[in-house]
C-alpha positions in Angstrom: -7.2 9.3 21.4 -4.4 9.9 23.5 -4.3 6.9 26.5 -1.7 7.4 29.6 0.3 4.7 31.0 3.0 3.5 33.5 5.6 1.1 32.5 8.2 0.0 34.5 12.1 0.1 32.6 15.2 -0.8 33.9 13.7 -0.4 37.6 12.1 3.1 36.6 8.7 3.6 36.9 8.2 5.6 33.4 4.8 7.8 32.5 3.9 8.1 29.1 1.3 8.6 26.5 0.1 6.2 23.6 -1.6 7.6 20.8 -2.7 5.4 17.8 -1.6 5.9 14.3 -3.8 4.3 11.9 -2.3 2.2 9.4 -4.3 -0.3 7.6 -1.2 -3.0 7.5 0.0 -2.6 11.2 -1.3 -1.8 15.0 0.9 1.2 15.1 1.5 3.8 18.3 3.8 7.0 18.7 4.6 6.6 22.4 6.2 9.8 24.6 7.5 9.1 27.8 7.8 11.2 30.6 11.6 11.4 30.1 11.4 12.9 26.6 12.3 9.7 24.6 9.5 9.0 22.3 9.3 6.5 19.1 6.7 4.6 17.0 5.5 1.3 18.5 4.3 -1.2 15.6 3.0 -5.1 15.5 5.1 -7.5 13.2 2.7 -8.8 10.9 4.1 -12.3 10.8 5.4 -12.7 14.6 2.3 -10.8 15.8 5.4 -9.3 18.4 6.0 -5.2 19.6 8.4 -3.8 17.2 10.4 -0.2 18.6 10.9 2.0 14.9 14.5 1.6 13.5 15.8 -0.5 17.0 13.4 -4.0 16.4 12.6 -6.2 18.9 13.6 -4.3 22.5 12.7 -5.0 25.4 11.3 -1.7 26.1 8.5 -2.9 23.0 7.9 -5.7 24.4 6.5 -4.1 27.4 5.1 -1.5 25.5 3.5 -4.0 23.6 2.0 -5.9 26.3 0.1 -2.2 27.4 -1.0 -1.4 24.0 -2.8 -5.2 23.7 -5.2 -4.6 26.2 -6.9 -1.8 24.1 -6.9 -4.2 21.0 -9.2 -6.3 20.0 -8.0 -10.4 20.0 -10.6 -10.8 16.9 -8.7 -7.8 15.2 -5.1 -8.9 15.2 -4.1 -10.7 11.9 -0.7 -12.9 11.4 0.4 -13.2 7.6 3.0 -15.0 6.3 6.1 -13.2 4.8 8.9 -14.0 2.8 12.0 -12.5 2.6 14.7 -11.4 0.3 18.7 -10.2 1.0 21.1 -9.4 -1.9 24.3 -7.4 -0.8 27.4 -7.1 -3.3 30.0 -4.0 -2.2 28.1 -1.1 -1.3 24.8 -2.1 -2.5 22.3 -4.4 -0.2 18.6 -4.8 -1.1 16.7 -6.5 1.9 12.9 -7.1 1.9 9.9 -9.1 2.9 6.9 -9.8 0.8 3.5 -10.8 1.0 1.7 -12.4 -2.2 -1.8 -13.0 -2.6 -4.3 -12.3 -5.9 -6.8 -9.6 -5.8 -9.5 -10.0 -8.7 -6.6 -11.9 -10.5 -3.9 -9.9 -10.3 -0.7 -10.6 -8.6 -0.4 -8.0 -5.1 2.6 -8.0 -3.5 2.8 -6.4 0.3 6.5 -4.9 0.6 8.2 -5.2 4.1 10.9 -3.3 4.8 14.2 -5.1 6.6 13.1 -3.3 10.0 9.7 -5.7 9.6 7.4 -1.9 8.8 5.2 -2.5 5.9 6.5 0.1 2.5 4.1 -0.4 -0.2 2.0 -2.5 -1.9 2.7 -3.5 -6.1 0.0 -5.0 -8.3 1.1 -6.8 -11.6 -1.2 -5.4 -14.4 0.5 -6.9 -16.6 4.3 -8.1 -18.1 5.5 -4.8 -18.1 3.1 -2.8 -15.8 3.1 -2.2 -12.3 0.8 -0.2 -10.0 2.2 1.3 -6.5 0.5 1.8 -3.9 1.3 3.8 -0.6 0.2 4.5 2.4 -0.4 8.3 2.8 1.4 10.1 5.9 4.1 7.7 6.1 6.0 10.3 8.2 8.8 9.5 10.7 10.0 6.7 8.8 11.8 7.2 5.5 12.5 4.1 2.8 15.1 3.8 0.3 13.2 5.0 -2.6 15.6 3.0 -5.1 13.3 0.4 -3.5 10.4 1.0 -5.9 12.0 0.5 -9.3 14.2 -2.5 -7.9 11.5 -4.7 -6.1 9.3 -5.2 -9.3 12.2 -6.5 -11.5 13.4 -8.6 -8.5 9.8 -10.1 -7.9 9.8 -11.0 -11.6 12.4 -13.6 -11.2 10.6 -15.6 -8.6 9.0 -18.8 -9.4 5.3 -18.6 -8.0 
């Protein structure tokens, strides 16, 4: 469903359109304004704060944010608690955030990526076995796909 609303920005008063997009990690919402400028809006999972795609935490989501709140439910807004991990050496820089918890005893990690937008979830089968799973019509946001084979090998060093 496609909502209107005002916004005032930098002393402009700004029309634009929120539409949701569902994601079962984050509130998320493609946002056009009447200027042409559009992005996707999403909620940090741990900070529970308005995050604008690829820019973080501007002041233009924060507003956006404080719109989009009153068509969510209190009850429905979750807060988890994520850790994070930063290894850089030359050109090379691995930066993530992860969620652990056990599913019908297996070890499920929720991947963040550095911009705080959920990636994937893994799930430890076993020493050597890993199962991915992704959110389908993850478009307008790409992830380094090197991601995938690295994270697994760097969870495994972790101390739980």
């Amino acid at each position: 469903m496609i909502k209107p609303i005002q916004l005032l920005y930098n002393n402009r008063l700004y029309m634009a359109e929120i539409s949701e997009i569902y994601h079962p990690i984050h509130w998320m919402f493609y946002v056009n304004f009447d200027d042409g400028y559009e992005n996707i809006f999403f909620s940090d999972v741990e900070s529970g704060k308005w995050v604008e795609q690829d820019l973080g935490f501007t002041t233009l989501a924060e507003l956006v944010g404080k719109k989009i709140n009153s068509y969510i439910p209190k009850d429905k807004i979750t807060r988890k608690s994520v850790h994070w991990y930063h290894e850089g050496s030359g050109d090379k820089n691995i930066h993530f955030g992860y969620c652990r918890f056990v599913v019908d005893g297996y070890c499920t990690y929720e991947i963040y990526g550095g911009n705080k937008r959920y990636m994937f979830t893994l799930v430890k089968l076993n020493n050597e076995l890993w199962q991915l799973f992704k959110v389908p019509g993850m478009a307008g946001w790409n992830y380094n796909e090197d991601y995938i084979e690295e994270i697994p090998f760097i969870i495994d060093t972790f101390k739980f």
